[in-house]
N, C-alpha and C positions, 0 to 999 in steps of 0.2 A: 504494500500500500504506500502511495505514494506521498510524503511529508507535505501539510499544508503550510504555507511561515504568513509571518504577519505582515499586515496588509502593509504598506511604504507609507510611511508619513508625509511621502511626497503625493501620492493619489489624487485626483481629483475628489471634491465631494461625492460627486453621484455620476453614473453615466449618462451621457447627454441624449435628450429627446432626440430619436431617430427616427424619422418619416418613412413609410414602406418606399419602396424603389419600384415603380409601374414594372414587371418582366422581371424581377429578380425575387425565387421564392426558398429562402433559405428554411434549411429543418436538421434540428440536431438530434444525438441518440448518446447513451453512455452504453460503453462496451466492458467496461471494466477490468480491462485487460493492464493498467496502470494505475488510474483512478477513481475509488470508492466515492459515490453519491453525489457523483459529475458528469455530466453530458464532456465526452472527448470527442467527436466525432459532428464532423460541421459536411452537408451537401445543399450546396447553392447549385438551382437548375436556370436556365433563360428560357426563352422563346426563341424561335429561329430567327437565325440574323444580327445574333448580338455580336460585337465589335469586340474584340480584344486582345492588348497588348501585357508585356512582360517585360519585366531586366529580373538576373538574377546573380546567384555567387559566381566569383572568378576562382573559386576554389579551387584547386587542383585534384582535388579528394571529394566532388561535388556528390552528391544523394543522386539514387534512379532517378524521384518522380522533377528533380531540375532537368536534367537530361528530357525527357520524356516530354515534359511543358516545354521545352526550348522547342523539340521535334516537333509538336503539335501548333505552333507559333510558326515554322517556318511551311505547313501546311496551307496558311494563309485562309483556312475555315474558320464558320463564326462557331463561337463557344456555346455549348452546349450544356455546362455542369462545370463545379468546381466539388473537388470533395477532397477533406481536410481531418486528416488525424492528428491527434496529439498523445506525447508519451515514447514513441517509437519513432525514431527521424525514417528509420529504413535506408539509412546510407552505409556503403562498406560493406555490404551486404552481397555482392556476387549477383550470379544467378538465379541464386532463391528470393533474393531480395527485388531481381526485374519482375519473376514470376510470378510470387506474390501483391507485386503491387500492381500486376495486367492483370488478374483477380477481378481487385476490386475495381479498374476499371469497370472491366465487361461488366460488372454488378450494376456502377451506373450509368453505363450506356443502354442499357435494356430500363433501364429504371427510365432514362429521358429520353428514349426511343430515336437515341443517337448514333453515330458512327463513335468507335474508340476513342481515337484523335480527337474528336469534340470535347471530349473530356479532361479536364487540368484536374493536376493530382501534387499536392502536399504534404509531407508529415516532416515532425517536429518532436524530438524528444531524445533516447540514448541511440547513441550511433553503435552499430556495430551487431544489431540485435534484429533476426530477420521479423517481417512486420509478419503479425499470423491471420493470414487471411482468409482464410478457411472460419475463424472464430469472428471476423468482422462482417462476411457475406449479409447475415441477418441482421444486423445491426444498421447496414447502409439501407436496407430496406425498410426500414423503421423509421431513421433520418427522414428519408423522403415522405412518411405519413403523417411526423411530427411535425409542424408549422413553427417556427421561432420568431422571435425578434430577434434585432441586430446584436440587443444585452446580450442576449444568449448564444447565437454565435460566436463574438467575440468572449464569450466563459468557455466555448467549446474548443475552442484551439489554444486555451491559454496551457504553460506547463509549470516553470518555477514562475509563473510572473501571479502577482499579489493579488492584483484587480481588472477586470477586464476593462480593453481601450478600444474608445469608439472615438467618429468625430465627425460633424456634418454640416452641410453647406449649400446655399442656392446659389444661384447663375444665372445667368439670361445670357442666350446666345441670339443675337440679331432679333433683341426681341420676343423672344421665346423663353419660357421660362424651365429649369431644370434642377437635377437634386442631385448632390454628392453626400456619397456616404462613406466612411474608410472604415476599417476593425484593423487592427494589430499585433500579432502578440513578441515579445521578446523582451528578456529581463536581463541574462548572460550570453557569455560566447558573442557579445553584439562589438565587434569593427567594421563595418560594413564594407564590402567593395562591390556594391549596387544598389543595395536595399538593406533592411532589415532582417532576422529573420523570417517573418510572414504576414505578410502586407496584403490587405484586397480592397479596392478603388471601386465603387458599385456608383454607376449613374444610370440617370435615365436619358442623356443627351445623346443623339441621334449623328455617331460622328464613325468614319469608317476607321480600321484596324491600324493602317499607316498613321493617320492622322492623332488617333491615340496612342500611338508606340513612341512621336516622336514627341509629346508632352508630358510624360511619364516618363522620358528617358532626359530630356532635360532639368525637370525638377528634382527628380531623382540628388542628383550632384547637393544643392544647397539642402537638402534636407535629410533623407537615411544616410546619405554617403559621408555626413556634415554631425554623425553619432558616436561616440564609443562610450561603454561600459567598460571592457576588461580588453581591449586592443585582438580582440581571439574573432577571427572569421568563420562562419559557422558554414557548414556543406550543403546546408540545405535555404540559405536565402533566397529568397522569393519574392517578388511586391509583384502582381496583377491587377489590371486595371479592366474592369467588363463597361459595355456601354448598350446597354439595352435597346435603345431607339424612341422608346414606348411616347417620350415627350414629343419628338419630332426638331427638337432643338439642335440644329444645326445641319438639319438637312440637305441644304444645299454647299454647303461647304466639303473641300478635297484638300486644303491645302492647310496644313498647320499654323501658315504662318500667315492666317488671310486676319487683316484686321478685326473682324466679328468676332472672333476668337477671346481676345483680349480682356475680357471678361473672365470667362472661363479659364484661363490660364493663371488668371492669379489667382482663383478662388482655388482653383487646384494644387495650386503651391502653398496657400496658406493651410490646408486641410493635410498636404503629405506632411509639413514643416509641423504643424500641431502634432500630428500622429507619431512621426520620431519622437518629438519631447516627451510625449507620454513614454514610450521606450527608454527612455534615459533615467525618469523619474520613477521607473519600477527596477533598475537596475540594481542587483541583486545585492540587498543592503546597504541600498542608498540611503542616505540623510539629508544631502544638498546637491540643489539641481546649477550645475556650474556653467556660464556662459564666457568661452574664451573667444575675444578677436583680437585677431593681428595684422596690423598694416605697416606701411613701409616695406614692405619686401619687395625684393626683385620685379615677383607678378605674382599670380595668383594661386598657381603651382605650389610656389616654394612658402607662401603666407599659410597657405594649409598645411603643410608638412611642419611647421614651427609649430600650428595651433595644435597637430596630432599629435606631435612628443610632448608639451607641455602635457593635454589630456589623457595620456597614456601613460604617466611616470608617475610610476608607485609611492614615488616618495611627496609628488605634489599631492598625491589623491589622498594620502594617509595624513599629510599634513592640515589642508582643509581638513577632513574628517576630524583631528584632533583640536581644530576651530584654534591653530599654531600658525601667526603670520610669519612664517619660515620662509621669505619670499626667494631667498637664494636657491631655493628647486627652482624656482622658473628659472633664474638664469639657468642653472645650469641645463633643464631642459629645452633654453632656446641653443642655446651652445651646442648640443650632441645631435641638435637635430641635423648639422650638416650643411645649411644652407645660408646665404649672404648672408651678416650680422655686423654692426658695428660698436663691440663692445661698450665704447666711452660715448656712445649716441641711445643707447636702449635705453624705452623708456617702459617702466612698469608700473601699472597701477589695478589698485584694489577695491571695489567701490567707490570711483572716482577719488582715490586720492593719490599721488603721486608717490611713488616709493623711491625709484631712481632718476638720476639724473647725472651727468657727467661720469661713470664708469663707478657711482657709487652710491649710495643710500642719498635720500631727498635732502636736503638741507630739514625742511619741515616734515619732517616725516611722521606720523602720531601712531604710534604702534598700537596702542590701545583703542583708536579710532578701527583698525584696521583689523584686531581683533574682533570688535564688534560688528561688522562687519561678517566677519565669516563664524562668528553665533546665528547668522540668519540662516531660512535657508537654501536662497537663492543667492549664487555668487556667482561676481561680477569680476574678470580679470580681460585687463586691456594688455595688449603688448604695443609698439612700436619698435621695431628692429634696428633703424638707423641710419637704411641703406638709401633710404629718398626712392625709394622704390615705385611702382602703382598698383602691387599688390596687397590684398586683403581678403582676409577668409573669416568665417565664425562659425566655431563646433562647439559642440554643446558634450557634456560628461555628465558623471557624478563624484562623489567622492568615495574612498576606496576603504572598508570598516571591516571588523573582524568576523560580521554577518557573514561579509563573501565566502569566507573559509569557513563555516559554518553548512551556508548553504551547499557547498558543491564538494565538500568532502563528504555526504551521507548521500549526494545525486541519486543515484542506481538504489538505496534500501527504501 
């Protein structure tokens, strides 16, 4: 059975009022093949004709059902079904592990009276453990009888994560009104090199496949890719985006980059960009939700790479956690990150307050200011590199507490 932990202090209140999606009729089931008096098991079906795109891990060690959705994406068919386990990634897994997870395809393609390939397929959980599919067959058929909310969904894919994440949004494309809906889940193993974990983008806007692959693949960047918890890329990252039609918004559009869009495109950046932070904010044994940017660098490249070693260095992350304005980690994780820097030019500050200047602590520095500060717990660190650069980035962490080692040394009992 598998450990529940306490909710993140960092949590939203409540889940956010989720509006049905016209064409998207999600249904969950619990299998109990991991977790005791939980729905694990998520199938979202469409209508014919729905629209949709993908990015996913660059992992080298990547899960079947990545593979398999990458295959079913370069089919260039509309979607038919997404179905989504939690508990068992089904990566590393060989043979038995494609076998099993074409299983439960075929389960719901006959369930959505689809071809295979219609079908996108995700799991999320221990790597290395073939999925038992045989013991899910009946369960995915339940799914589809059960009707859910979005709540419930996003509790059905969650694993070590505390609270389930949702997030929603209207639009208007030329006029036309539409609905975006995202769920989330990831707590650990999150450095992303595409997405998150398990990402699903549910609209009713009326936009073809190309056209949402290439807005999903652009926002992608500032927002999952702009994450880390523990710097650890996970095999099975996923973020899919479905676009039903059902609205008719955007009907006459083919081209991403046609001005009517414009609308739609930031609402959809602000909804992925919300969705990451929730991912941050449940990060396993978080206590503080941290906002680093850095500017002056070279470009834009190398301003990301400073802001990823600052949020990936153990010693900044356990420092915050210790609410210790130890600010000498950042130097020295702007320093090892490799990239332009001009020592006697960095500038570092702490909830707007300036810490260095000239190659050394602020003249006015108030350490106790700065303390308080990161007693909150939302924290704020600004870099400036030195280099006169026109680069700038901002990624988001948490801080690094002895929860983590808590969590993920009982993982598997």
């Amino acid at each position: 059975m598998a450990t529940e932990f306490k909710k993140s202090p960092l949590a939203p209140e409540k889940f956010p009022e989720m509006p049905i999606i016209d064409g998207a009729e999600p249904g969950t089931a619990a299998t109990g093949l991991k977790y005791k008096g939980r729905d694990d098991l998520l199938l979202v079906r469409f209508p014919e004709g729905a629209a949709v795109a993908g990015v996913f891990t660059k992992s080298k060690t990547r899960s079947a059902p990545v593979d398999w959705c990458r295959s079913c994406l370069e089919t260039e068919k509309p979607a038919r079904a997404l179905l989504v386990n939690a508990g068992n990634a089904n990566a590393f897994t060989g043979r038995a592990g494609d076998e099993a997870m074409q299983k439960c395809i075929a389960a719901a393609a006959k369930i959505s009276a689809c071809d295979a390939d219609q079908v996108y397929v995700s799991s999320t959980g221990v790597i290395g453990e073939v999925l038992p599919a045989d013991r899910m067959l009946a369960h995915i058929e339940a799914a589809a009888d059960h009707g859910a909310d979005w709540e419930q969904a996003a509790n059905a894919i969650r694993t070590t994560d505390t609270f389930a994440k949702g997030a929603t949004r209207h639009a208007a494309i030329d006029g036309r009104a539409c609905v975006l809906n995202g769920i989330v889940k990831g707590s650990g193993m999150i450095a992303p090199d595409m997405a998150t974990m398990l990402g699903y983008i549910f609209t009713d806007a009326d936009l073809p496949s190309p056209v949402l692959q290439q807005i999903l693949s652009e926002t992608t960047g500032p927002s999952f890719n702009s994450i880390t918890v523990d710097s650890d890329t996970s095999t099975s990252d996923t973020v899919l985006a479905f676009a039903t039609g059902k609205s008719g918004a955007g009907s006459e559009i083919f081209d991403a980059d046609d001005p009517r869009l414009a609308e739609f495109r930031a609402v959809f950046q602000e909804l992925m960009t919300e969705l990451a932070h929730l991912v941050v904010k449940d990060g396993e044994g978080a206590t503080k939700f941290i906002r680093i940017s850095v500017e002056g660098a070279e470009d834009d490249r190398a301003a990301k790479v400073i802001a990823l070693s600052i949020a990936n260095s153990p010693l900044v992350k356990t420092a915050i956690a210790g609410e210790d304005a130890n600010w000498g980690r950042i130097v020295m994780a702007v320093g090892k990150a490799g990239e332009a820097a001009d020592r006697d030019k960095l500038i570092i500050e702490i909830g707007g307050q300036r810490l260095t200047e000239a190659g050394m602590a602020a003249q006015n520095y108030d350490e106790d200011a700065c303390t308080a500060h990161l007693q909150g717990q939302d924290i704020d660190i600004f870099v400036d590199v030195g280099v006169a650069g026109p680069g700038r980035a901002t990624v988001w962490t948490c801080d690094l507490t002895h929860a983590y080692i808590d969590i993920n040394a009982d993982y598997r009992s």
